[in-house]
N, C-alpha and C positions, 0 to 999 in steps of 0.2 A: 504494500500500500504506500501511495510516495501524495505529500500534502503540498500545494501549491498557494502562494496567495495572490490574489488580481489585482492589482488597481490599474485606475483607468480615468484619464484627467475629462476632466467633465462630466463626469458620472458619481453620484456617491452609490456606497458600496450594497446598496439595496435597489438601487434603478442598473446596475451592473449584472446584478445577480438576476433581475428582471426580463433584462434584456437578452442574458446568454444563453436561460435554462432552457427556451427552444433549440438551443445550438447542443445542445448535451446529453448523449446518452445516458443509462441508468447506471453505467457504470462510474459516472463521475457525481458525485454529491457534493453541490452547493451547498454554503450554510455561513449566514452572519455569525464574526464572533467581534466583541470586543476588542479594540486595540488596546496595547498597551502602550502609554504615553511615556515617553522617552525624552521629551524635549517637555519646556517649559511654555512654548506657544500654544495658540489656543487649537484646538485640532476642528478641522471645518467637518469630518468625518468620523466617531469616535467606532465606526466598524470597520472589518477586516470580510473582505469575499475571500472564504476559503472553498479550497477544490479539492476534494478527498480523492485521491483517482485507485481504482483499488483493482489496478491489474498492471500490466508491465507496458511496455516498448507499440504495441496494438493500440492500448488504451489512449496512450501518450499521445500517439498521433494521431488518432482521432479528436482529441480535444483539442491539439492546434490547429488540424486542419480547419476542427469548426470555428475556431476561433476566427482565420483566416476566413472563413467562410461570411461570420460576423463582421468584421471588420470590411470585408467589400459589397453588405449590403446595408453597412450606416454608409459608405462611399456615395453609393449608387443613389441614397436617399436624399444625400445630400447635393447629389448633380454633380458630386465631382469624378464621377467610374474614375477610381483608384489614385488620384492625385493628391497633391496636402496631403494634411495631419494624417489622414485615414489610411494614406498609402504608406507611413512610416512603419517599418517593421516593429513584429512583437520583441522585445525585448524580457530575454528569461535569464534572471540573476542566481546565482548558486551564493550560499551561503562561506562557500570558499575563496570567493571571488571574481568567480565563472562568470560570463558573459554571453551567451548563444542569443545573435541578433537573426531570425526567420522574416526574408523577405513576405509581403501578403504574394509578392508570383512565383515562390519559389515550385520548383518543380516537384514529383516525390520522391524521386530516389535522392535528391538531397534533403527534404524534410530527413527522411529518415533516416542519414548520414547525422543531423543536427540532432536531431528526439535521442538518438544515443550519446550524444555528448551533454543532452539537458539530465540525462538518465543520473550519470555519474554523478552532477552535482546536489552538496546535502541540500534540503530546504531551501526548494524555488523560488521565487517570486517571480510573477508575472504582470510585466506590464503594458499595456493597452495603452501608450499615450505619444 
């Protein structure tokens, strides 16, 4: 089971979670938790979209693709088919310091060249902005 967190600039973490669960099989579970505050600023979001994904390397890439998949139909919504913000890749951060940036046109056999390098890293984050 490998735990991911989303954030996503212009979204707080309940119109995220809103937005995605059409994109998300039952293999991935959604669920606001609590942030925990770390800085002394005021936090504009005090939730965390977490993503329990509770299968391997399959699962994995199914939920970027849909991610990707999400992100080219706020694109398409927006009038911009894949340009701006929306065409910025996902960036997915490892707790170790990893960095795995997934173009929205990547192809698949590179997706899944990348999904085994998001694999290795501890405690994801995913971000959407």
């Amino acid at each position: 089971m490998t735990e991911a967190v989303f954030r996503c600039e212009g979204f707080t973490s309940e119109e995220l979670m809103q937005a995605l669960r059409p994109f998300v099989d039952d293999a991935v579970t959604l669920e606001l938790r609590p942030e925990t505050v770390r800085y002394r600023a005021p936090v504009v979001d005090p939730n965390v979209l977490a993503g329990v994904i509770q299968a391997g390397a399959t699962v994995l890439t199914t939920l970027i693709s849909d991610l990707i998949g999400w992100r080219r139909s706020v694109a398409e919504a927006k009038g911009t088919k894949g340009a701006g913000s929306s065409a910025l890749p996902i960036r997915i951060y490892g707790a170790d310091g990893t960095l795995v940036e997934i173009p929205v046109d990547t192809d698949p056999r590179t997706l899944s060249m990348l999904v085994d390098e998001v694999r290795r890293a501890p405690r994801v984050r995913i971000e959407l902005i």
